[in-house]
Backbone as CSV, one residue per row, in Angstrom:
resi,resn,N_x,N_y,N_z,CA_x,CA_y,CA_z,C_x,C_y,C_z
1,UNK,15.250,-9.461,-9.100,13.941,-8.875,-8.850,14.133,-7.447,-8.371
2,UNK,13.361,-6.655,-8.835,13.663,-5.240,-8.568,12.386,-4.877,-7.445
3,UNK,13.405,-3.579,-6.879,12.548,-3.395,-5.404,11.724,-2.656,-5.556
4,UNK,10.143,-2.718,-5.262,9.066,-1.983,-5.572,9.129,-1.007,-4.145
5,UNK,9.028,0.270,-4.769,8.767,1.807,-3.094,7.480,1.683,-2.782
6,UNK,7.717,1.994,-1.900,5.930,2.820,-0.989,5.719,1.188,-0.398
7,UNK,6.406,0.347,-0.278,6.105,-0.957,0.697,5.128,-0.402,2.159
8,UNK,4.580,-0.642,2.418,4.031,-0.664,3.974,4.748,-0.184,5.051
9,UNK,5.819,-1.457,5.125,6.865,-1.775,6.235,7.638,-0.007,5.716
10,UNK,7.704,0.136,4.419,8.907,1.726,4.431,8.099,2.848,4.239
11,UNK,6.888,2.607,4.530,6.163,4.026,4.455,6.023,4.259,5.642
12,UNK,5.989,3.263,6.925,5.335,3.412,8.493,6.411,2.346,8.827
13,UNK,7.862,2.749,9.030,9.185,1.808,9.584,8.628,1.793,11.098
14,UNK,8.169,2.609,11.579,8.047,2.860,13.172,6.917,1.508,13.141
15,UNK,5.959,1.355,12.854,4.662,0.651,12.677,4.795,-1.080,12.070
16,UNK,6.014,-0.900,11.994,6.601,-2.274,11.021,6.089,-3.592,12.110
17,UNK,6.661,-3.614,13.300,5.864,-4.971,13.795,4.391,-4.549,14.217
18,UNK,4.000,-3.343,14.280,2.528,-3.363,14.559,1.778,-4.020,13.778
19,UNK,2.243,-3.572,12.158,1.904,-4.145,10.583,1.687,-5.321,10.815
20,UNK,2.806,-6.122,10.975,2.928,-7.416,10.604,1.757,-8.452,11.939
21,UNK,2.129,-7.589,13.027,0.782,-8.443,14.256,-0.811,-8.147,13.538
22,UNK,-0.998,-6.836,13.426,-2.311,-6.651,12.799,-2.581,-7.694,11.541
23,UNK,-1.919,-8.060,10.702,-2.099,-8.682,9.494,-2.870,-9.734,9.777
24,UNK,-2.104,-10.084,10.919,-2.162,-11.907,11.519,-3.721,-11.689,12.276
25,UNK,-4.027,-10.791,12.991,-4.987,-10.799,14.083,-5.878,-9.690,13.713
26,UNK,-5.935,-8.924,12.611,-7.206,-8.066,12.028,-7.358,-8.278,10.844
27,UNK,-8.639,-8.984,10.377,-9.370,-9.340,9.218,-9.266,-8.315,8.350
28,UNK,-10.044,-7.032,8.904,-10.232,-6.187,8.358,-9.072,-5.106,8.246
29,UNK,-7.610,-5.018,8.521,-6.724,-4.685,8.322,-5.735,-5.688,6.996
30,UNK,-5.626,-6.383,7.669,-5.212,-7.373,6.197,-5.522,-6.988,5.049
31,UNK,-7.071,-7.040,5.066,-7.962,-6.871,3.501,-7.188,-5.581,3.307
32,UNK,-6.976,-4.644,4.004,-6.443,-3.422,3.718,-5.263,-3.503,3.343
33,UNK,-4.107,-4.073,3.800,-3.085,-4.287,3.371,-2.746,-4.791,2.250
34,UNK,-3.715,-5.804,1.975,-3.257,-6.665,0.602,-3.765,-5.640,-0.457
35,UNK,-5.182,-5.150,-0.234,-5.207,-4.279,-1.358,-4.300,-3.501,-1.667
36,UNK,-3.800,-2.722,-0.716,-2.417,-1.717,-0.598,-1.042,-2.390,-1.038
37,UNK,-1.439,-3.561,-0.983,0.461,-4.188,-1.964,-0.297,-4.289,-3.208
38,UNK,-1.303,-4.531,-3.714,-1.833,-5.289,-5.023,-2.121,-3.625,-5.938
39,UNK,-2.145,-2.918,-5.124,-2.187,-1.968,-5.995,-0.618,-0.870,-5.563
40,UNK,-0.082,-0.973,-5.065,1.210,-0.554,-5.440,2.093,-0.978,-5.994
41,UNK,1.832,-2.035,-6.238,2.283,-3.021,-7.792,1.727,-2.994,-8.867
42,UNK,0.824,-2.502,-9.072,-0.082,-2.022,-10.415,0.656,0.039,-10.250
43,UNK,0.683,0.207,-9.238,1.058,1.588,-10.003,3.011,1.538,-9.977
44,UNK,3.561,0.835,-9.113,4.903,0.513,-9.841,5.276,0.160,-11.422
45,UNK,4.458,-0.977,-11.602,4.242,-1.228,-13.196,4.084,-0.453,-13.857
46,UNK,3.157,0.818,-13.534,2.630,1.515,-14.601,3.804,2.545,-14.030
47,UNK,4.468,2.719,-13.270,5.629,3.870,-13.642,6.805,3.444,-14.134
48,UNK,6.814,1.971,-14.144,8.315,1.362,-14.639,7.710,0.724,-16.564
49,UNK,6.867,1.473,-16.996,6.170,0.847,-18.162,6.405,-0.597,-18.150
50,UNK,6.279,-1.854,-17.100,6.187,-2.664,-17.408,4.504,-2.871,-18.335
51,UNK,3.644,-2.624,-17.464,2.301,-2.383,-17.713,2.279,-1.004,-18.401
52,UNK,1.989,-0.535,-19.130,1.771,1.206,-19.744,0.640,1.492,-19.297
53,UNK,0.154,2.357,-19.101,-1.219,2.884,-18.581,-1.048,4.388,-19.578
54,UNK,-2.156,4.959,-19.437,-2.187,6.692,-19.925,-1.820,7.070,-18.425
55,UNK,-1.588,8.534,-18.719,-0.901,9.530,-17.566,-2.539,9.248,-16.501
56,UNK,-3.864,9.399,-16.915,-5.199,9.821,-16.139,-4.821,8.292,-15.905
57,UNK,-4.971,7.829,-16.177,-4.874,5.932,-15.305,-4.095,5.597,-13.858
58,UNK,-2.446,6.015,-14.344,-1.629,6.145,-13.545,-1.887,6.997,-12.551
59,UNK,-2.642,8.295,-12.442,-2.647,9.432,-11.749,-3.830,8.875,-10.477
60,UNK,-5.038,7.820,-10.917,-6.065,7.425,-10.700,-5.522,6.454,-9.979
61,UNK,-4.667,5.349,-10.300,-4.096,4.601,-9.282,-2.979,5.236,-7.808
62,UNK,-2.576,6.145,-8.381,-1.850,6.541,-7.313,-2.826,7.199,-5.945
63,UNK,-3.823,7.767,-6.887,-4.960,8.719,-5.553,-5.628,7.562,-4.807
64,UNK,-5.550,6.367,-5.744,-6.121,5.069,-4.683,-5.450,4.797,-3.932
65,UNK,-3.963,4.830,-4.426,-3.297,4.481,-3.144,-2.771,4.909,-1.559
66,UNK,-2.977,6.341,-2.443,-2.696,7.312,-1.503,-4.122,7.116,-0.129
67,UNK,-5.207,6.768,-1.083,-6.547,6.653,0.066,-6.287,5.647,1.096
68,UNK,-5.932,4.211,-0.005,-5.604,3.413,1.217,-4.613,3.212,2.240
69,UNK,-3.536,4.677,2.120,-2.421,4.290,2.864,-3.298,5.325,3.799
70,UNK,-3.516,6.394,3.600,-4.898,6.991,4.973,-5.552,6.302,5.479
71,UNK,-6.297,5.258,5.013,-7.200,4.138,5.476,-6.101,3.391,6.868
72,UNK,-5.242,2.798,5.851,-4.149,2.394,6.847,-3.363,2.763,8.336
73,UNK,-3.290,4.165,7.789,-2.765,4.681,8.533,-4.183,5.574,9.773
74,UNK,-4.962,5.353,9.779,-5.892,5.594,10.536,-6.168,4.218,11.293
75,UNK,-5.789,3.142,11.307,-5.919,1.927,11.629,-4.719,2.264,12.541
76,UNK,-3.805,1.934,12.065,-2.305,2.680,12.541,-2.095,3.041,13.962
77,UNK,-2.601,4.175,13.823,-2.535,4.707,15.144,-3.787,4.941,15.898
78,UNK,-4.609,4.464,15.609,-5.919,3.493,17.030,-5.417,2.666,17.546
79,UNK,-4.103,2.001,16.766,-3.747,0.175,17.868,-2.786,0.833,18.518
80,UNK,-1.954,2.199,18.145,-0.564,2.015,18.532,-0.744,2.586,19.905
């Protein structure tokens, strides 16, 4: 199995058990998180052409992701 980047835990190593307590004990962080793995696996795919996308597809998933790791990371550091 090959290792997908931009994981959570290796974008915010410092934040890594904050991550994992919030998951468990914020609803509304979770939802955030899972979206944030479910779509950094849709834009891994689409850079490893497992999935092909056009370049505007790929470019469109990444600015999502990029939103929700801000989203995230504004969560982030209110708990820390």
């Amino acid at each position: 199995m090959s290792h997908t980047p931009h994981e959570l835990a290796e974008e915010f190593p410092a934040q890594a058990e904050l991550i994992s307590r919030l998951k468990q004990e914020d609803a509304h962080f979770a939802k955030l998180a899972e979206e944030y793995h479910d779509l950094n696996r849709a834009v891994h795919r689409a850079e490893t052409n497992v999935e092909p996308v056009s370049d505007q597809v790929e470019t469109d998933l990444r600015k999502a992701r990029a939103g929700l790791k801000d989203q995230i990371w504004g969560v982030l550091s209110k708990a820390a």
